[in-house]
TORLUM-168269 format. One record per atom (N, C-alpha, C): y, z, x. Coordinates in steps of 0.2 Angstrom, whole numbers, padded with zeros to 4 digits, always signed. Layout:
BEGIN
YZX;...
This chain:
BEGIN
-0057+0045+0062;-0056+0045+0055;-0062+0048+0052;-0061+0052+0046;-0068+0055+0045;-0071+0050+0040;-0077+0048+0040;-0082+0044+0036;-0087+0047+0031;-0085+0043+0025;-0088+0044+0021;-0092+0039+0017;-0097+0039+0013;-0101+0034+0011;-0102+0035+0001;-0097+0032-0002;-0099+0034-0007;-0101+0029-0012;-0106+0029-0015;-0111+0023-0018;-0108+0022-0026;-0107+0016-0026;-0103+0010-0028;-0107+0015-0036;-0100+0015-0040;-0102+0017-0046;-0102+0025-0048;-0101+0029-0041;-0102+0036-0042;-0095+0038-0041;-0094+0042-0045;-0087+0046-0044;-0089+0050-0038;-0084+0053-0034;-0084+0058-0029;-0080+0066-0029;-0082+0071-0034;-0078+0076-0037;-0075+0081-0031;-0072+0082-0031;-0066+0086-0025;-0064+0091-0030;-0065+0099-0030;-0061+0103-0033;-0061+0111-0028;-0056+0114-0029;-0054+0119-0028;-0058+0125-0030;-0063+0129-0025;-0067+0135-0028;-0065+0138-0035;-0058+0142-0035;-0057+0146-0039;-0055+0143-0047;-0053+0136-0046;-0051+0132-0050;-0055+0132-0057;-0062+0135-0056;-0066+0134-0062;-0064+0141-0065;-0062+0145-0064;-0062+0152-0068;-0055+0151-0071;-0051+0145-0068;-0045+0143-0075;-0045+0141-0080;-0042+0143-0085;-0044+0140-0092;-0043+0134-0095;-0037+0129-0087;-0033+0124-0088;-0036+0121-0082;-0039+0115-0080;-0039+0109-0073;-0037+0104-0074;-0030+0101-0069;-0027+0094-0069;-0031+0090-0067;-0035+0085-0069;-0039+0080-0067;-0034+0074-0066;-0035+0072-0060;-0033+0066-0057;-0039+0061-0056;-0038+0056-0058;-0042+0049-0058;-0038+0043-0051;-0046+0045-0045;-0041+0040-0040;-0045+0034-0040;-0043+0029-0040;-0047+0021-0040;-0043+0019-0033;-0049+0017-0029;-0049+0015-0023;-0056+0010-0020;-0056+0007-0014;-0059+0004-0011;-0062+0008-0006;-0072+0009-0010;-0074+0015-0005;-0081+0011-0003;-0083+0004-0004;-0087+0001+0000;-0086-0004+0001;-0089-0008+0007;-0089-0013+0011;-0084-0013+0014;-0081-0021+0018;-0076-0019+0024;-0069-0017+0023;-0068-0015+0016;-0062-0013+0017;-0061-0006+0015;-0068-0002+0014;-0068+0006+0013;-0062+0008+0018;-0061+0006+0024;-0058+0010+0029;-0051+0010+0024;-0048+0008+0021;-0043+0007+0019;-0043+0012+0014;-0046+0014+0010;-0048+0019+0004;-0049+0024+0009;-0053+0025+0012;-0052+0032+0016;-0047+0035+0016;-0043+0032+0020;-0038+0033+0025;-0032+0036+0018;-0033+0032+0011;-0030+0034+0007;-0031+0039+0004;-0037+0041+0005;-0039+0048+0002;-0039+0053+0008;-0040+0052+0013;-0040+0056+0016;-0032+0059+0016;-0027+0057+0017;-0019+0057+0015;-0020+0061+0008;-0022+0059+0003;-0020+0063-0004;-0025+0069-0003;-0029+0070+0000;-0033+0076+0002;-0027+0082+0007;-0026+0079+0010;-0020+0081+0013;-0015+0085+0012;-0009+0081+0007;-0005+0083+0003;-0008+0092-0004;-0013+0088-0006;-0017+0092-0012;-0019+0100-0005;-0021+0099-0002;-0022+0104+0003;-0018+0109+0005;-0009+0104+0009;-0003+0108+0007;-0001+0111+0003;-0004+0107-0003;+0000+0113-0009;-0004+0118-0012;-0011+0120-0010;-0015+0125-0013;-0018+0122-0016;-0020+0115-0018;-0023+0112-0023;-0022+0114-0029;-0015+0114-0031;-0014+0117-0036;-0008+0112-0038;-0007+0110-0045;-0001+0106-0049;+0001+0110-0054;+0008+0114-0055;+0011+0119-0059;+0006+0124-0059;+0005+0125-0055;+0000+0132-0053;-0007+0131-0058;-0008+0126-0058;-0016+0123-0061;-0018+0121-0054;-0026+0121-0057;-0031+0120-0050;-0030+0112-0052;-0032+0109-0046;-0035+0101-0048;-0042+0098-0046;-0044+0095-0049;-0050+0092-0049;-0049+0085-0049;-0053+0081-0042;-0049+0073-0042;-0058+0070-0042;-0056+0065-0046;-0060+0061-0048;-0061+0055-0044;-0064+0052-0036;-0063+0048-0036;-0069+0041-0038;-0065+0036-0038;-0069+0030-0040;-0068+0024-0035;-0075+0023-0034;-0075+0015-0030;-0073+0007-0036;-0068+0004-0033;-0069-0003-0038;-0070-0007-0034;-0076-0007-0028;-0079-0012-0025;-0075-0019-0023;-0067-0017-0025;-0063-0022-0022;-0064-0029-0028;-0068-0029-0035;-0069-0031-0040;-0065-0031-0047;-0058-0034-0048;-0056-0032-0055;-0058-0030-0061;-0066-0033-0061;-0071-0033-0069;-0073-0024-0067;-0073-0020-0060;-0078-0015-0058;-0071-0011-0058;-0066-0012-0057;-0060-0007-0057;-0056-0007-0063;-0058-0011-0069;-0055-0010-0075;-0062-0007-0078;-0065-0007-0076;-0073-0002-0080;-0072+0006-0079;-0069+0005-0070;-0068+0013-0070;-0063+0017-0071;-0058+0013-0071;-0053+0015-0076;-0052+0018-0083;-0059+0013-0087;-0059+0013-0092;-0063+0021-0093;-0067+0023-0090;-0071+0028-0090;-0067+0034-0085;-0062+0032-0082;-0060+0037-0080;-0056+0044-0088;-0050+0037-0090;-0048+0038-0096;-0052+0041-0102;-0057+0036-0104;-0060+0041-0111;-0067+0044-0111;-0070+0043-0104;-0076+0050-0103;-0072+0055-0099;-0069+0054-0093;-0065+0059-0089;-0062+0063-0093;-0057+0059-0096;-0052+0062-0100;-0046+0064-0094;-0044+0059-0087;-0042+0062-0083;-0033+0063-0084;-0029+0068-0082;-0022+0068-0083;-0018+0062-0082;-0020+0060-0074;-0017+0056-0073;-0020+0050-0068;-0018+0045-0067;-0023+0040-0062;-0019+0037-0056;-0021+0039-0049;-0020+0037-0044;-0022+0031-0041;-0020+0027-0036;-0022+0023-0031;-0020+0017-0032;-0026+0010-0033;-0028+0004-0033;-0023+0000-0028;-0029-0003-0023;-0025-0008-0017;-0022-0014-0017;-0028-0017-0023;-0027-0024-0024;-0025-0024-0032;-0019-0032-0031;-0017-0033-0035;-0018-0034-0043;-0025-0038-0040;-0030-0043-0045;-0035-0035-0050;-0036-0030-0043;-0039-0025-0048;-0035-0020-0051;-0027-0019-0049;-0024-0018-0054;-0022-0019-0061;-0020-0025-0060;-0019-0032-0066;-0026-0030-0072;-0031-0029-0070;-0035-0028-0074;-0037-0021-0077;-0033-0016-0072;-0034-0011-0075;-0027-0006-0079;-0022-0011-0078;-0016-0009-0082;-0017-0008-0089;-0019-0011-0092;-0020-0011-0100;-0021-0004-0101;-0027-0005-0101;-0031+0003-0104;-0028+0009-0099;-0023+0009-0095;-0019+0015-0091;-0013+0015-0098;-0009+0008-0099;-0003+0010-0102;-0005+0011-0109;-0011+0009-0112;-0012+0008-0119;-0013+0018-0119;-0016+0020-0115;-0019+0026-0116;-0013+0032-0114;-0006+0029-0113;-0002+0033-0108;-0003+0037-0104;-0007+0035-0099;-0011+0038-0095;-0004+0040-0089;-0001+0044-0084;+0004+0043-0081;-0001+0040-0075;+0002+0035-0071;-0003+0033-0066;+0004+0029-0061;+0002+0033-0054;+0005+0031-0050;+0002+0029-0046;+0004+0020-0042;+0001+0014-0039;+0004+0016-0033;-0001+0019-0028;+0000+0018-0021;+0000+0012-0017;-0003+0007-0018;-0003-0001-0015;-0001-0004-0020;-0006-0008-0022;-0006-0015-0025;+0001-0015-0028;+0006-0022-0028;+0011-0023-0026;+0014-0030-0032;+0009-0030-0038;+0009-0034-0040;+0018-0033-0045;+0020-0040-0045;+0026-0041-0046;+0026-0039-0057;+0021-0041-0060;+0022-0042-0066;+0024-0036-0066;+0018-0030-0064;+0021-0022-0067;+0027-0020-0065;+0032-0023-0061;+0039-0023-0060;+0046-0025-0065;+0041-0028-0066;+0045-0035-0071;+0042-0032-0078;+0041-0039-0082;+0038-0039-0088;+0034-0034-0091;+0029-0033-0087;+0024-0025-0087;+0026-0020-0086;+0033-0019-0086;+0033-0011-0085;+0033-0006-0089;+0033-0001-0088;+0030+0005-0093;+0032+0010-0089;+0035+0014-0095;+0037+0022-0092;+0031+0025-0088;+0027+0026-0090;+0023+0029-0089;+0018+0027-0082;+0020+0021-0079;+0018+0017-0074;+0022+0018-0067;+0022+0020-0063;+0024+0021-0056;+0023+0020-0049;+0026+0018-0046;+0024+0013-0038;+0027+0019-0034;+0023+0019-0027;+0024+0021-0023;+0025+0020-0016;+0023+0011-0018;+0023+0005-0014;+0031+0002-0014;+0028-0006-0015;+0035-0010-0013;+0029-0016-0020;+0033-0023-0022;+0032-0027-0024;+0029-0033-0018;+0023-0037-0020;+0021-0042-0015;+0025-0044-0012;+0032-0048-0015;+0037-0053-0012;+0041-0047-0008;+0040-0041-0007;+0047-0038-0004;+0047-0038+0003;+0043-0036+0005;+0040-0034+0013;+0040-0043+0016;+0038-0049+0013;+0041-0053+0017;+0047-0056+0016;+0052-0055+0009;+0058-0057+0011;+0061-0054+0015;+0059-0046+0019;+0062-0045+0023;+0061-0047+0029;+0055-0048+0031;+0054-0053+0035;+0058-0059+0036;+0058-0065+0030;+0064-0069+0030;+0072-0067+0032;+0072-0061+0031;+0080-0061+0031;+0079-0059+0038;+0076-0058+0042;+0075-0057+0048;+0075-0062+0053;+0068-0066+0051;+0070-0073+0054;+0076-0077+0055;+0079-0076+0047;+0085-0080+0048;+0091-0078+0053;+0092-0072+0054;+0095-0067+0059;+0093-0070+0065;+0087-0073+0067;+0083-0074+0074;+0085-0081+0075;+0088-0085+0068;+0088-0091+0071;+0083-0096+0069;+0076-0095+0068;+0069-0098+0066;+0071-0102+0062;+0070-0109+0065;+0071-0115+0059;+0067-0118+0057;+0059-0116+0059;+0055-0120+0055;+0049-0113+0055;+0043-0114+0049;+0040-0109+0050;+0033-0112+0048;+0026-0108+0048;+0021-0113+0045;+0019-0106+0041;+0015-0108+0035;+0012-0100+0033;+0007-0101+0031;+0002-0096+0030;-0005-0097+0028;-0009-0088+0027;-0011-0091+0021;-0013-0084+0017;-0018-0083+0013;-0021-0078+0010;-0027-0078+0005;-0023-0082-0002;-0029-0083-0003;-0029-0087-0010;-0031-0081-0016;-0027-0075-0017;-0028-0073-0023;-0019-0071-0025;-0020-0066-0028;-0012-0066-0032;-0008-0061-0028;-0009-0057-0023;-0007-0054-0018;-0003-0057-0013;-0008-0063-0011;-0008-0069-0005;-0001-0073-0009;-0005-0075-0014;+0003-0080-0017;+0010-0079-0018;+0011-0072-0021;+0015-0069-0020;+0019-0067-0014;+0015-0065-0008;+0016-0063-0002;+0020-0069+0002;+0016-0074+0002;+0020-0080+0004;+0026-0083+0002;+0024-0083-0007;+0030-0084-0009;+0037-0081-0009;+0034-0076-0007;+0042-0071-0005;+0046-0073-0001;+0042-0076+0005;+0045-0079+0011;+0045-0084+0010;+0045-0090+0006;+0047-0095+0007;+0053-0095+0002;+0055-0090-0003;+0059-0091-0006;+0065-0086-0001;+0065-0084+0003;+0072-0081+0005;+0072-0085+0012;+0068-0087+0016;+0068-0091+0023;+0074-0097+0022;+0078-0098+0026;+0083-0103+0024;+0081-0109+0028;+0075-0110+0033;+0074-0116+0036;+0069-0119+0032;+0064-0123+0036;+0058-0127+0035;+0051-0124+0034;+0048-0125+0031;+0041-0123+0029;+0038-0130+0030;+0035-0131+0036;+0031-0136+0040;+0023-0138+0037;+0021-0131+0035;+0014-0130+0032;+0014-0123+0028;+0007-0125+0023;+0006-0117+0019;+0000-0120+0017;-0006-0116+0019;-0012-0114+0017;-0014-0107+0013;-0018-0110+0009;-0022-0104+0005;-0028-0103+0005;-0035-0100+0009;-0040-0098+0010;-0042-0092+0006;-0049-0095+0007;-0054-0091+0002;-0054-0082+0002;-0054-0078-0003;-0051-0072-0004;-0056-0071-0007;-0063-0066-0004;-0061-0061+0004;-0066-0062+0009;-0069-0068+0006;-0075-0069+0012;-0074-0075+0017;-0067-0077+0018;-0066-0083+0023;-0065-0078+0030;-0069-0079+0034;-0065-0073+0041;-0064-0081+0046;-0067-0084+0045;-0065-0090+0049;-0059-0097+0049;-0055-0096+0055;-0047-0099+0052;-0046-0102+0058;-0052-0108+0062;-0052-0113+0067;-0050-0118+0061;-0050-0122+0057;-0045-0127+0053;-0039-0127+0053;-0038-0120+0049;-0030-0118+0048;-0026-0117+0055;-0030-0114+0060;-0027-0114+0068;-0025-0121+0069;-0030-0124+0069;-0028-0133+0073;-0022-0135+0069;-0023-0135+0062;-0015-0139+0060;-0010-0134+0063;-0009-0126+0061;-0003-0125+0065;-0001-0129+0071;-0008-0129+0075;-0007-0132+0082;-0002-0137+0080;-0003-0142+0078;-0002-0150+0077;+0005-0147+0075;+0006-0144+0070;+0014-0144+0067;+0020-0140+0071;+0015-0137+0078;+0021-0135+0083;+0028-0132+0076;+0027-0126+0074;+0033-0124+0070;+0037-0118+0076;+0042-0115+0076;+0045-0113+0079;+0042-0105+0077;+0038-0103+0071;+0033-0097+0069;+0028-0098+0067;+0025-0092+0064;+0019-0093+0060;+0020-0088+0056;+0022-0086+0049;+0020-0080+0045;+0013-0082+0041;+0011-0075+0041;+0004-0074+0039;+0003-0066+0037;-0003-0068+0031;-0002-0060+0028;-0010-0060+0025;-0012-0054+0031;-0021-0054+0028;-0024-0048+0031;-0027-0043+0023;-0025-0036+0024;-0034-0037+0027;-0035-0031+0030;-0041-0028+0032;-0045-0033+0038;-0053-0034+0036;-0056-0039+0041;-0051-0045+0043;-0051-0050+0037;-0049-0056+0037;-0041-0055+0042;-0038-0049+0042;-0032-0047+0046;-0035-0047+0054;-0039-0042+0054;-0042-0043+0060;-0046-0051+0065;-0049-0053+0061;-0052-0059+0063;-0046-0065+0064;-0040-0064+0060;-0035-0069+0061;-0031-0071+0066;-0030-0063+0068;-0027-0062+0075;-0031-0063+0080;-0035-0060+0081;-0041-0061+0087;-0043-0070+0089;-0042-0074+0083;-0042-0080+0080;-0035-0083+0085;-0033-0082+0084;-0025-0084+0083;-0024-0083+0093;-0024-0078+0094;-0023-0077+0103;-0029-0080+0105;-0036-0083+0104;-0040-0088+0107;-0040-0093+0107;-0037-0093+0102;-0035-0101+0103;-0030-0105+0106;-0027-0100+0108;-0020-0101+0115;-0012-0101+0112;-0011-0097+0105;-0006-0099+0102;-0002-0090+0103;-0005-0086+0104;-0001-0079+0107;+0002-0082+0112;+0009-0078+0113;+0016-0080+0114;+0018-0087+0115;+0014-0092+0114;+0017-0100+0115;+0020-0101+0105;+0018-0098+0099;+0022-0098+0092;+0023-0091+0091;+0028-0089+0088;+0028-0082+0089;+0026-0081+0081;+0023-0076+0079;+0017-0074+0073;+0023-0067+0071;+0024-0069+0064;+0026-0063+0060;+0022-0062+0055;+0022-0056+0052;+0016-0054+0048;+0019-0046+0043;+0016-0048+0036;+0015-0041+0032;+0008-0039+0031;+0009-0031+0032;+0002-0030+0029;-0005-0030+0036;-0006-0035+0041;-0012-0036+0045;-0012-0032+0050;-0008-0028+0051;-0009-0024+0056;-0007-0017+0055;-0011-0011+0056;-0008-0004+0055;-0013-0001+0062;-0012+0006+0059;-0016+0009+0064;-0024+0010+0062;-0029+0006+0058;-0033+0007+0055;-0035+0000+0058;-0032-0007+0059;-0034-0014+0064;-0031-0012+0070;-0028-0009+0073;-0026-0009+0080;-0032-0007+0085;-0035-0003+0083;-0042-0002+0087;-0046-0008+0089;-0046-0012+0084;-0049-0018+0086;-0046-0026+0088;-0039-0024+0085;-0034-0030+0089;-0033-0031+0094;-0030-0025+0097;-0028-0024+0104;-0023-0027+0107;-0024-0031+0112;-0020-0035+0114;-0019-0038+0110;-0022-0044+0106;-0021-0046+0101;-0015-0048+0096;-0013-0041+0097;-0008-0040+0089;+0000-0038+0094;-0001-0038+0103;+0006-0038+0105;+0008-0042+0104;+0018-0038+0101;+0023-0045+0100;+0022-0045+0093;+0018-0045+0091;+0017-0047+0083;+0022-0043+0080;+0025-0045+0075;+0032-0044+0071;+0030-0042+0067;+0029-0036+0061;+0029-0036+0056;+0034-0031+0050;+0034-0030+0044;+0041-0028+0040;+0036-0022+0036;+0040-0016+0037;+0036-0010+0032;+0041-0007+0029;+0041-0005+0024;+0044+0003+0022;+0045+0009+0026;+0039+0009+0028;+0038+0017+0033;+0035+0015+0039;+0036+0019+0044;+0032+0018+0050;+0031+0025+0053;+0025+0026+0057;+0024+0035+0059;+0028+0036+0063;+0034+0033+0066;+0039+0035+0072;+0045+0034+0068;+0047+0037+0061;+0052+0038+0056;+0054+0045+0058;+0060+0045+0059;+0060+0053+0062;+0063+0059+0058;+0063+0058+0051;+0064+0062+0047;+0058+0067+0045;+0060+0074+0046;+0056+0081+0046;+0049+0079+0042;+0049+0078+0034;+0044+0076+0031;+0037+0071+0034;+0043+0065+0038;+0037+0061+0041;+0032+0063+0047;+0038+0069+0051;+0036+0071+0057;+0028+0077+0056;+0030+0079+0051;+0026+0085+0049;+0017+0083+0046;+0019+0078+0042;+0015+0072+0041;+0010+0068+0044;+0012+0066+0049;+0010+0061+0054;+0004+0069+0058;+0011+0071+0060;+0008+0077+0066;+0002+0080+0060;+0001+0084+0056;-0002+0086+0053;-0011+0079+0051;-0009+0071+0049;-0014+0069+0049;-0018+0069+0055;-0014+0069+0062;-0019+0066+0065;-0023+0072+0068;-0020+0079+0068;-0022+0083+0069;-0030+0085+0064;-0029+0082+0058;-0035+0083+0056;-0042+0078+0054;-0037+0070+0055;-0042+0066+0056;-0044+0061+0062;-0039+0064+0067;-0039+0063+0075;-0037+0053+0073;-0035+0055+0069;-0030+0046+0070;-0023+0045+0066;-0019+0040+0069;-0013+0039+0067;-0012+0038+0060;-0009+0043+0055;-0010+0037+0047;-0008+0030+0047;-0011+0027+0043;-0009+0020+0041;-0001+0021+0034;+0000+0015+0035;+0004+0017+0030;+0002+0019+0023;-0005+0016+0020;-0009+0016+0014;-0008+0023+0013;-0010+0026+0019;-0010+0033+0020;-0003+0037+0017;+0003+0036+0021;+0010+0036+0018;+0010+0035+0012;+0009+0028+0010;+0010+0029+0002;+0006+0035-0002;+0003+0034-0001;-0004+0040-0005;-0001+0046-0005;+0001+0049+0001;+0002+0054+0002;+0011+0056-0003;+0013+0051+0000;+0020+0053-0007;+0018+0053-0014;+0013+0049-0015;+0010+0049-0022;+0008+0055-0023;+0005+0058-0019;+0002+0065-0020;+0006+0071-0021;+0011+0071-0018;+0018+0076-0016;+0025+0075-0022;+0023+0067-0023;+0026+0067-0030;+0024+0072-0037;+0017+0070-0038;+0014+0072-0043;+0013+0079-0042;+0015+0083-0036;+0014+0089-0036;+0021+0093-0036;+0028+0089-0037;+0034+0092-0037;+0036+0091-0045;+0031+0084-0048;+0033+0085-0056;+0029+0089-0060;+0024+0089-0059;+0018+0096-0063;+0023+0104-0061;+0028+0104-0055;+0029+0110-0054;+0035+0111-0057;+0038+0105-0058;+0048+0104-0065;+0043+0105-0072;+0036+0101-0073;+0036+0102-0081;+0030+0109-0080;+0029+0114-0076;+0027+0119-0078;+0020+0121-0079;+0017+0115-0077;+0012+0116-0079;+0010+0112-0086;+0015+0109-0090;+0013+0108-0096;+0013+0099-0094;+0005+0098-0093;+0004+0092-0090;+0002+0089-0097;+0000+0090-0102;+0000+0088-0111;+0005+0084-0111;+0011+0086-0108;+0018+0083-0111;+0020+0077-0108;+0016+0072-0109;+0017+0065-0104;+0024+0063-0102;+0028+0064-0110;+0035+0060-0109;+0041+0065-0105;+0039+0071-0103;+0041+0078-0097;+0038+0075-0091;+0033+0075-0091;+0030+0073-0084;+0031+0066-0082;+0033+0064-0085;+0034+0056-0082;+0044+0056-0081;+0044+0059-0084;+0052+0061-0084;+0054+0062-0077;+0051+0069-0074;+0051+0074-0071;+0049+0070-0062;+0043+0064-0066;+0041+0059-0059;+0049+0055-0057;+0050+0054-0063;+0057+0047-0062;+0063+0051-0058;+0064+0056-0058;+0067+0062-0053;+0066+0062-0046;+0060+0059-0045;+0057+0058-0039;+0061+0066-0035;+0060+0070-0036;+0063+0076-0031;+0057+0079-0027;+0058+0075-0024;+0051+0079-0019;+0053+0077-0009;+0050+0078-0005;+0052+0075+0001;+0046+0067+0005;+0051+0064+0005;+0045+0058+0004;+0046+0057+0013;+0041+0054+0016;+0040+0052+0023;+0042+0046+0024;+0047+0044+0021;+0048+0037+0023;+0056+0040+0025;+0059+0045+0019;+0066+0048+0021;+0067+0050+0013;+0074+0045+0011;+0076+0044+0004;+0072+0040+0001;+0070+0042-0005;+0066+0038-0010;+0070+0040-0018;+0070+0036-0021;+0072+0035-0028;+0071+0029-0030;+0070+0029-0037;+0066+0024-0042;+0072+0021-0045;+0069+0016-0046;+0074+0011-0050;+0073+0011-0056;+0075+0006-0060;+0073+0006-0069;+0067+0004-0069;+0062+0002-0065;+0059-0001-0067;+0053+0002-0064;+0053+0009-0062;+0048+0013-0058;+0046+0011-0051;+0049+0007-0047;+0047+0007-0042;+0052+0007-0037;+0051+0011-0031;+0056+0011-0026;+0061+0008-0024;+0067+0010-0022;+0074+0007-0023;+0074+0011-0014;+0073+0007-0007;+0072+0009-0001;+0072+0005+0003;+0073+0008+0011;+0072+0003+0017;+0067+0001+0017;+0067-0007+0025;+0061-0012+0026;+0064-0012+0034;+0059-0009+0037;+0059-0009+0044;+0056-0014+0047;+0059-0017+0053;+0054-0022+0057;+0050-0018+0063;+0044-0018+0063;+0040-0015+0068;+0036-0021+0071;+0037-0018+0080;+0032-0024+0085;+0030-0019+0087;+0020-0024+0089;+0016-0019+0091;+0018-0019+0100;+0016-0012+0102;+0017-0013+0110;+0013-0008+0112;+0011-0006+0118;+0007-0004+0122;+0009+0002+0126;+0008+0007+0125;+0009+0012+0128;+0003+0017+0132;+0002+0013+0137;-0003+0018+0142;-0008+0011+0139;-0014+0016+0137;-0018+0012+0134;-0019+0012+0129;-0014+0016+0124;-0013+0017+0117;-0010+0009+0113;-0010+0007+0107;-0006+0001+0104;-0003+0005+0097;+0004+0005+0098;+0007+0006+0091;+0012+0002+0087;+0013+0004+0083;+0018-0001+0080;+0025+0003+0081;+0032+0000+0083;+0037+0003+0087;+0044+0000+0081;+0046+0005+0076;+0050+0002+0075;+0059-0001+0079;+0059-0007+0077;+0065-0012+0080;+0071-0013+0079;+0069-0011+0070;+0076-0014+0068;+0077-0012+0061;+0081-0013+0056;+0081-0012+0050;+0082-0016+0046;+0079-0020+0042;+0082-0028+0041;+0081-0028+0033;+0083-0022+0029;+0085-0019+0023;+0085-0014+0021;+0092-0013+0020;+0094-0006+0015;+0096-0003+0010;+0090+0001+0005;+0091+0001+0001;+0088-0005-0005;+0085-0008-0003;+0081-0013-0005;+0078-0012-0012;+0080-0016-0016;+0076-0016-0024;+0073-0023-0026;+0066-0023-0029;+0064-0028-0029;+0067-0033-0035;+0068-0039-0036;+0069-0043-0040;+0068-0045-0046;+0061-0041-0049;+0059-0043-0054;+0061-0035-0057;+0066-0033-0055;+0066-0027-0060;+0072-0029-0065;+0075-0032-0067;+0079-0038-0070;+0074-0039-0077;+0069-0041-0075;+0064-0043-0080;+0061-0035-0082;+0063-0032-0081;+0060-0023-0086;+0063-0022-0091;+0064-0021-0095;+0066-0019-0103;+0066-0012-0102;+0065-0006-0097;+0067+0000-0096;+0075+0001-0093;+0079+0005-0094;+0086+0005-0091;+0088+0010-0086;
């Protein structure tokens, strides 16, 4: 993966040679996570929208583009400041990225008060589906609870009568769980919430699973604390004695350091890099050839993000001024997305499959091997609560 170091506060300005002799540049504002342990994660996101913007000429309706990236240190007060600054010092077209829920939540306001078009590659927060929604607002994710009711509906396919769950303590974590306990038709035996993001130690939370012998364990814990969970979790002598399902803790970005760890682990996605449709295959093949690693999903999403925004700039012509065209032109979703079929719902967020992938071992490779399909066509619940039609 290529590494970069970009110092908390500094934009990181990406643009195309010839783009300056335009008389017009689409400025893109990306908000991401570009320090401490969960940079890897913002890479891998930019690297993907680096990508895409490459495929196309670096060009949106034949304008050069100019991307503006920004760290939010993983901080809501730090990611509603750069937003805010992207907005009315930038002046940027449009706003990409944010992973986390809590740093989205915060910096929604000043996106939608500014009609800024802004498409969310992660953060999965339920309100901007529901209640918050906004034409001008866009996912290119899924919503927190989605990825584990399918999980749910999986387990209950498996038979799983009792289950224990344990998760960060922020609005991500709550929601993530409680997706799963609202579709799971058996028992919830236990549920912990842990400190978010600096708990990486989960010897307490192990012992009680221990003691409550559940028939599973879901769990859902993005980056390090993903990492230390699992490695936690098979030390302790509970690899293949409970079987462990999970959103979110394992991609190709912790598999380097899980290893053995994460075989057998269940988890539910949208996409996965062994999706065999043309766009994915060209995708995949083309990231790893340039960053000598498998992309993560983050990366998938991003990278649609990117290909989206560059098939609407090319319906509205370039006349990126026109917010209510452009934001039109994105609900069209007419582009080719790496997951397959994508289309929005009322509510601007994905209307799509959730695959179950187990990790397994090949050679001395570790992937995630899709299994199953254990939703199709899937729209999330809170679109009901959107006032859009």
């Amino acid at each position: 993966m290529r590494k970069s170091v970009i110092a908390a506060g500094v934009g990181l300005v990406l643009a195309a040679g010839p783009a300056m002799a335009q008389s017009k540049t689409v400025k893109i504002g990306f908000v991401s996570t570009f320090s401490g342990p969960t940079a890897v994660i913002g890479n891998d996101m930019r690297n993907a929208f680096e990508l895409a913007l490459d495929n196309a000429g670096r060009k949106l309706g034949g304008l050069p583009v100019e991307v503006i990236y920004e760290d939010d240190q993983q901080k809501p007060e730090v990611g509603k400041q750069k937003t805010e600054k992207l907005i009315e010092s930038d002046k940027v077209d449009f706003l990409v990225g944010y992973i986390w829920s809590n740093v989205l939540l915060a910096s929604l306001k000043p996106a939608v008060d500014s009609k800024t078009v802004t498409i969310i590659s992660n953060a999965g927060a339920s309100q901007v589906a529901g209640e918050l929604c906004s034409p001008y607002v866009f996912s290119t994710s899924w919503t927190n609870d989605q990825n584990p009711r399918a999980v749910a509906e999986y387990m209950n396919k498996k038979g799983i009568k009792t289950v224990y769950l344990v998760g960060p303590n922020y609005a991500a974590g709550k929601e993530n769980l409680g997706g799963l306990q609202a579709a799971f038709k058996g028992k919830i035996v236990g549920e912990d919430y842990t400190r978010w993001p600096d708990q990486l130690d989960f010897s307490a939370e192990l012992s009680k699973i221990r003691a409550a012998n559940p028939d599973a364990v879901y769990t859902f814990y993005p980056g390090a604390a993903g990492v230390q969970f699992l490695n936690q979790y098979a030390q302790a002598g509970l690899q293949g004695k409970i079987a462990l399902y999970s959103t979110f803790m394992i991609d190709s970005l912790s598999l380097p350091r899980q290893k053995d760890a994460a075989l057998g682990v269940i988890s539910a996605l949208q996409w996965g890099a062994d999706l065999p449709n043309a766009a994915n295959k060209e995708f995949v093949s083309k990231f790893m050839e340039k960053f000598k690693t498998e992309p993560s999903f983050y990366a998938a999403q991003t990278y649609d993000a990117a290909n989206l925004l560059v098939s609407a700039a090319n319906a509205a012509k370039g006349d990126i001024g026109n917010k209510d065209a452009v934001a039109a032109a994105i609900k069209k979703a007419d582009f080719k997305s790496v997951r397959g079929g994508f289309k929005f719902g009322n509510n601007n967020f994905p209307i799509q499959n959730f695959y179950m992938q187990e990790v397994v071992k090949d050679g001395e490779n570790y992937r995630m091997k899709t299994v199953a399909t254990a939703v199709e066509n899937g729209q999330d619940i809170h679109a009901a609560k959107c006032s859009m039609k």
